[in-house]
C-alpha positions in Angstrom: -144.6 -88.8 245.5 -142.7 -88.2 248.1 -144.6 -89.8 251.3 -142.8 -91.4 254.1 -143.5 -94.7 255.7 -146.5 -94.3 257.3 -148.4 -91.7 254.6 -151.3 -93.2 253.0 -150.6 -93.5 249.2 -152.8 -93.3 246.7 -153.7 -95.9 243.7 -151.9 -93.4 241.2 -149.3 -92.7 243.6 -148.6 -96.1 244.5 -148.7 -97.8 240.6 -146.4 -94.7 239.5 -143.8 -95.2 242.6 -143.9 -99.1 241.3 -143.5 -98.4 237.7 -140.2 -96.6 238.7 -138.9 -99.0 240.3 -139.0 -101.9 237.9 -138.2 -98.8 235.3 -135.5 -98.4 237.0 -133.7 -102.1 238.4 -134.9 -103.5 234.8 -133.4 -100.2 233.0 -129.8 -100.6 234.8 -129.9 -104.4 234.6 -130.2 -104.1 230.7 -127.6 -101.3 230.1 -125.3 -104.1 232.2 -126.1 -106.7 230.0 -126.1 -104.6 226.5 -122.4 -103.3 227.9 -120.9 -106.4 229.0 -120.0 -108.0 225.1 -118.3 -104.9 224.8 -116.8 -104.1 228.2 -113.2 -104.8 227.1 -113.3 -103.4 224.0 -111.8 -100.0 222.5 -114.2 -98.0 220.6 -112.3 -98.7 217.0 -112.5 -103.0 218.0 -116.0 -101.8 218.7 -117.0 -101.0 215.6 -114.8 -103.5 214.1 -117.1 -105.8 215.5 -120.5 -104.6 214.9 -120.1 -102.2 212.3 -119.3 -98.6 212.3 -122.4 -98.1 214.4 -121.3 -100.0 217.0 -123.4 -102.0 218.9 -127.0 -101.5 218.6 -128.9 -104.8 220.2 -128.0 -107.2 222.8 -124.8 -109.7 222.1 -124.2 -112.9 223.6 -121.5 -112.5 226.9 -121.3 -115.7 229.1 -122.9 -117.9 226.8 -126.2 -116.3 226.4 -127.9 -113.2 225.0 -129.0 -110.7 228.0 -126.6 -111.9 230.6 -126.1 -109.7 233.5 -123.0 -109.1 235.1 -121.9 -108.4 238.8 -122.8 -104.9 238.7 -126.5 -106.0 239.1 -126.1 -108.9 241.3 -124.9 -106.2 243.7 -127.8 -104.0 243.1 -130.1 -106.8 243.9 -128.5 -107.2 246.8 -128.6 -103.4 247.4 -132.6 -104.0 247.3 -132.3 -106.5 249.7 -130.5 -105.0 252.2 -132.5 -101.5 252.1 -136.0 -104.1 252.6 -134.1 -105.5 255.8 -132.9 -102.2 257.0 -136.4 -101.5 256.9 -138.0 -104.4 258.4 -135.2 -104.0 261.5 -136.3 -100.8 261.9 -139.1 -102.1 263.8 -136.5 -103.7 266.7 -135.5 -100.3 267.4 -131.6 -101.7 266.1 -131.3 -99.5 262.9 -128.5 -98.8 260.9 -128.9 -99.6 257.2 -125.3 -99.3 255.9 -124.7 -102.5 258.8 -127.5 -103.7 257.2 -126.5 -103.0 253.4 -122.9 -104.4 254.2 -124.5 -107.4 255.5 -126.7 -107.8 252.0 -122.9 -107.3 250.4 -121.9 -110.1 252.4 -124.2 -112.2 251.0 -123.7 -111.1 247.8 -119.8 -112.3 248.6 -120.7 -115.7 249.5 -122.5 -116.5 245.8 -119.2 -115.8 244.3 -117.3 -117.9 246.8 -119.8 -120.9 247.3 -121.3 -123.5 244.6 -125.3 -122.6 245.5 -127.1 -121.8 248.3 -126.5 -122.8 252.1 -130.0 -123.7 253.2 -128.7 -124.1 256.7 -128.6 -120.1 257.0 -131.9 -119.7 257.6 -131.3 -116.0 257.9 -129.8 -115.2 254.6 -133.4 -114.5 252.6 -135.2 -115.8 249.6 -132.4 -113.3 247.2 -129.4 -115.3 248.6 -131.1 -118.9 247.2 -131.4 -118.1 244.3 -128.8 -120.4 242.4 -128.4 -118.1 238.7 -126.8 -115.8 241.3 -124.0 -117.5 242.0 -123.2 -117.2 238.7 -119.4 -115.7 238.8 -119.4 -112.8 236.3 -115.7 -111.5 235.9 -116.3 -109.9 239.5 -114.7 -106.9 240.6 -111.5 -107.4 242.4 -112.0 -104.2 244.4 -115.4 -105.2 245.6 -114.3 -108.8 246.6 -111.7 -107.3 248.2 -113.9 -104.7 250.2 -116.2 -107.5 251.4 -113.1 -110.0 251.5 -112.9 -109.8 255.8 -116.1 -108.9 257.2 -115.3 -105.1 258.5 -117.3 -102.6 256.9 -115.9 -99.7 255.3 -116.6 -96.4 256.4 -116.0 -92.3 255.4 -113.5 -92.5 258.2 -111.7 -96.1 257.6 -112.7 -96.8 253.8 -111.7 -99.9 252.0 -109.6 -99.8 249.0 -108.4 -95.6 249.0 -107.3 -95.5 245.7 -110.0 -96.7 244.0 -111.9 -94.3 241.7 -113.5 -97.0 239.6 -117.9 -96.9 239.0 -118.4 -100.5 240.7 -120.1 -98.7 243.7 -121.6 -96.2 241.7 -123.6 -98.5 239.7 -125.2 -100.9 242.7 -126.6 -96.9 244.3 -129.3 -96.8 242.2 -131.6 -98.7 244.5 -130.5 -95.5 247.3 -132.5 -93.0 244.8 -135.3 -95.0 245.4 -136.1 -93.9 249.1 -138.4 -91.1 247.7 -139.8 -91.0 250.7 -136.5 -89.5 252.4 -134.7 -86.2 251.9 -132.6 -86.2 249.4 -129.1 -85.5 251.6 -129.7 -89.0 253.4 -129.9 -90.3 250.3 -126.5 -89.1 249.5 -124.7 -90.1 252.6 -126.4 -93.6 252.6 -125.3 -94.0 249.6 -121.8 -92.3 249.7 -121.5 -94.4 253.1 -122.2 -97.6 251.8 -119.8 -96.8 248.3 -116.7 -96.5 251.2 -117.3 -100.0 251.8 -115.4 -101.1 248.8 -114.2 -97.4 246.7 -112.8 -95.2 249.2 -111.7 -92.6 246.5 -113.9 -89.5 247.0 -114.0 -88.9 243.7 -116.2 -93.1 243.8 -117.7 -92.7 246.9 -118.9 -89.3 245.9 -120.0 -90.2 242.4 -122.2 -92.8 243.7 -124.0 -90.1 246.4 -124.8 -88.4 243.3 -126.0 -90.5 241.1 -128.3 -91.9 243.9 -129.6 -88.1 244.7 -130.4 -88.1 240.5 -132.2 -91.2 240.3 -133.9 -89.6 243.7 -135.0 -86.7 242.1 -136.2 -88.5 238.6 -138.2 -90.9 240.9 -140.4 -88.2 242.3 -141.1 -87.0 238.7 -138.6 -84.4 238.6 -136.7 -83.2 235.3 -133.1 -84.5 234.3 -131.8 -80.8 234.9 -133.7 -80.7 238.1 -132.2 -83.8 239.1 -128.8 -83.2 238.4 -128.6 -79.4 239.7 -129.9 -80.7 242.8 -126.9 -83.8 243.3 -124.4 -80.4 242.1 -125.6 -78.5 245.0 -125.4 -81.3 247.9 -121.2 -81.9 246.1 -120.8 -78.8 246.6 -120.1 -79.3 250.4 -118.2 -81.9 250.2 -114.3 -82.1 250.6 -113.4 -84.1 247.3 -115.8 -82.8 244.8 -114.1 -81.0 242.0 -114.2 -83.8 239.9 -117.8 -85.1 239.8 -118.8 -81.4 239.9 -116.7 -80.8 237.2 -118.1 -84.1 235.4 -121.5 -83.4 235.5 -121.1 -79.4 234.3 -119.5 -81.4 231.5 -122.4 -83.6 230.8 -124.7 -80.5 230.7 -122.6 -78.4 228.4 -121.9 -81.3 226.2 -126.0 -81.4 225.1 -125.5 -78.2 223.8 -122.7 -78.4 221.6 -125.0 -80.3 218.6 -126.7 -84.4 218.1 -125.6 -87.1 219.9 -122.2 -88.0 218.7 -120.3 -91.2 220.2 -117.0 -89.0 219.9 -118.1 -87.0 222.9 -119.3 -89.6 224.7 -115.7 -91.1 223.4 -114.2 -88.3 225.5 -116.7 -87.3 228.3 -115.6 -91.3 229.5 -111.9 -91.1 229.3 -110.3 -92.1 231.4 -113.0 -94.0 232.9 -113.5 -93.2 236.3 -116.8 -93.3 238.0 -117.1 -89.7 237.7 -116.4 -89.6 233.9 -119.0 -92.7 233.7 -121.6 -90.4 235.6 -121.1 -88.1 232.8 -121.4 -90.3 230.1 -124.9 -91.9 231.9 -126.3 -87.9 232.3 -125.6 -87.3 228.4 -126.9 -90.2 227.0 -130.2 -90.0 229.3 -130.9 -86.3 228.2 -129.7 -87.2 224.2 -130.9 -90.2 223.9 -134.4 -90.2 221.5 -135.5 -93.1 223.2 -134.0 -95.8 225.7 -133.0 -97.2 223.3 -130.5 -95.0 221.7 -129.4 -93.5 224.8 -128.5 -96.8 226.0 -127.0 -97.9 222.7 -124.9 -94.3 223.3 -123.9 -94.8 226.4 -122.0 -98.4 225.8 -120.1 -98.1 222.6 -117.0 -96.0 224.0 -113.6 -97.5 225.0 -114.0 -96.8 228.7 -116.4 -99.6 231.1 -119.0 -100.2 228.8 -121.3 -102.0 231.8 -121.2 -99.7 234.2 -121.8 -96.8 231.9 -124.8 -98.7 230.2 -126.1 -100.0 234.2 -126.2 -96.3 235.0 -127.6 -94.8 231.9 -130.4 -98.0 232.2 -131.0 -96.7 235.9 -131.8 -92.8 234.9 -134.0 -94.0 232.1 -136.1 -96.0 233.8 -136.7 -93.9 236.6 -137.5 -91.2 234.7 -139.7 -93.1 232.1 -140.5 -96.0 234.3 -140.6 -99.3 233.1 -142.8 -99.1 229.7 -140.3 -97.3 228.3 -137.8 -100.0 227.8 -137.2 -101.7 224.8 -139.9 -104.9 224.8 -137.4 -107.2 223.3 -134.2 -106.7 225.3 -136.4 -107.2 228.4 -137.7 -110.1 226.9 -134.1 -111.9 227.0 -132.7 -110.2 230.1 -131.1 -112.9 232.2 -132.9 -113.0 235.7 -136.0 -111.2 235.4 -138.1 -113.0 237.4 -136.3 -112.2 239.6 -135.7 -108.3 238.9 -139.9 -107.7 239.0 -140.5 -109.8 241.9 -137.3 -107.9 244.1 -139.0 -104.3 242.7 -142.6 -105.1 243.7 -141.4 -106.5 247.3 -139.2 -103.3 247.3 -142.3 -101.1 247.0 -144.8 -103.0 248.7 -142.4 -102.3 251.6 -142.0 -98.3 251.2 -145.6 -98.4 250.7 -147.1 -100.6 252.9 -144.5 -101.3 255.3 -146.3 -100.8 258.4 -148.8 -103.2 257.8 -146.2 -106.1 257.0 -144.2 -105.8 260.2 -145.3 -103.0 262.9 -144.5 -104.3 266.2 -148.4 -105.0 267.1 -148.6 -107.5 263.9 -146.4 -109.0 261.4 -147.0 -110.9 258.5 -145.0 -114.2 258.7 -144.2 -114.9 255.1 -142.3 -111.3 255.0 -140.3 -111.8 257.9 -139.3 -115.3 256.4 -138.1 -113.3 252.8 -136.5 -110.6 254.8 -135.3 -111.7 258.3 -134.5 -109.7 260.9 -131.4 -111.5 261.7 
């Protein structure tokens, strides 16, 4: 694991690397949909509910069993734009948070527009897909990041005050650059959070996370994974909280079994810090996905982002045939999910040989335009 763009990967290497992937899209896509029947719910109207377990399968939210939300509409659209980033790499015109604030653009449009535009020819094979214009309570702070066209930066960020895990939980696809070193992963990712969540504590939370599921998708250890994201915070203006968040997470394992009253707490008061927390407890508790998914939803704080970044550590740690058969089975979009993963690693594996400039395959540039 590990190789850059033009290494030769192995069989092994190659069906591992892919496994991860769908592990992890399919794994934060499920802890989205498990969270969202619950996602404005107290813990006590939880249980009320369901029982005083909680929650412990999918629910119907938006009509249907296995509905996604927002949170991975966006981090389908994170795929996209990180395949087009690479495909423009070629022209020599490279700057992937322009091109993952143009992919966020897109994303925009499916809320704003009934279906698909088929006059722009350069907005991909994602952007017509019609499910996706599906409007799924969407985040105000994220509409109103992408609202005007200018991109947020670290040095004019949109929306300053906002500490929220929206950001955080579209970063997982940034993790999955294994190829790169693990501080660009952080400031692509911490980059492209500014474009909605200017807070540090956000922007920084999502840099994080993305250095984690980094980490997990080389084969690395939870511990591993999360000592690493502490040391790369620790130079950053800003990063007492999610420092502080994740030391919490850790210490938390220790203190006896899973127990949804911590979890209760380690959320509160549900920034995207305390969120990380919560998603690094319930991956390293958790028995099985299952559970720690289960875990990480049934809390009073936002129950899909927490279960979206739980799903996104467990699958890249475990990959994807580790997640339960059944939820996967009714997970809205999925099609969809596999097909965005394999074209995702086909192009960090074989990238080269789909669009070098002596030779391009047409049928790629058509899915991922240049433009």
């Amino acid at each position: 694991m590990g190789a850059t763009a033009g290494a030769v990967w192995g069989r092994v290497e190659q069906q591992d690397f892919r496994s991860r992937v769908r592990g992890t899209l399919l794994g934060a896509a499920v802890g989205d949909a498990l969270g969202a029947p619950v996602e404005a719910l107290t813990l006590p109207r939880i249980r009320e509910a369901y029982g005083p377990e909680g929650l412990p399968d999918l629910a119907p939210a938006y009509g249907r069993r296995g509905a996604i939300t927002d949170l991975t509409q966006l981090t389908l659209f994170t795929v996209d734009g990180l395949i087009r980033a690479q495909v423009r790499r070629d022209t020599g015109a490279w700057h992937p948070p322009t091109d993952l604030h143009r992919a966020y653009l897109r994303w925009a449009a499916t809320q704003r527009d009934w279906g698909p535009d088929e006059r722009r020819k350069d907005d991909g094979w994602l952007a017509r897909e019609e499910w996706l214009y599906a409007r799924r309570d969407p985040s105000p702070v994220c509409l109103l990041g992408f609202a005007d066209g200018t991109m947020g930066t670290l040095d004019a960020p949109k929306n300053p005050g906002e500490a929220g895990a929206e950001a955080a939980a579209r970063s997982a696809p940034f993790g999955l650059l294994v190829g790169w070193e693990p501080q660009l992963v952080f400031q692509l990712a911490v980059e492209c959070a500014a474009q909605t969540h200017g807070h540090p504590t956000a922007y920084l939370t999502a840099g994080s996370y993305a250095v984690v599921v980094h980490a997990l998708a080389r084969g690395e250890s939870m511990d591993a994974a999360v000592q690493k994201a502490l040391v790369l915070l620790a130079a950053r203006p800003g990063h007492q909280p999610v420092t502080e968040a994740l030391q919490q997470a850790l210490a938390a394992v220790r203190t006896g079994p899973p127990s949804p009253a911590l979890v209760e707490e380690l959320a509160d008061p549900g920034t995207a810090d305390r969120l990380l927390a919560v998603a690094v407890y319930c991956a390293l508790v958790g028995e099985d996905v299952r559970q720690g998914l289960c875990l990480s939803v049934n809390h009073s704080g936002p129950s899909k982002a927490a279960g979206a970044l739980t799903g996104g550590l467990l699958g890249a740690l475990h990959g994807e045939t580790a997640l339960p058969p059944a939820w996967l089975a009714e997970l809205e979009g999925r099609p969809t999910l596999l097909v965005l993963a394999d074209d995702f690693a086909l192009e960090m594996t074989q990238g080269p040989a789909l669009h070098s400039p002596n030779g391009a395959v047409p049928g790629w540039l058509a899915r991922y335009p240049r433009g």
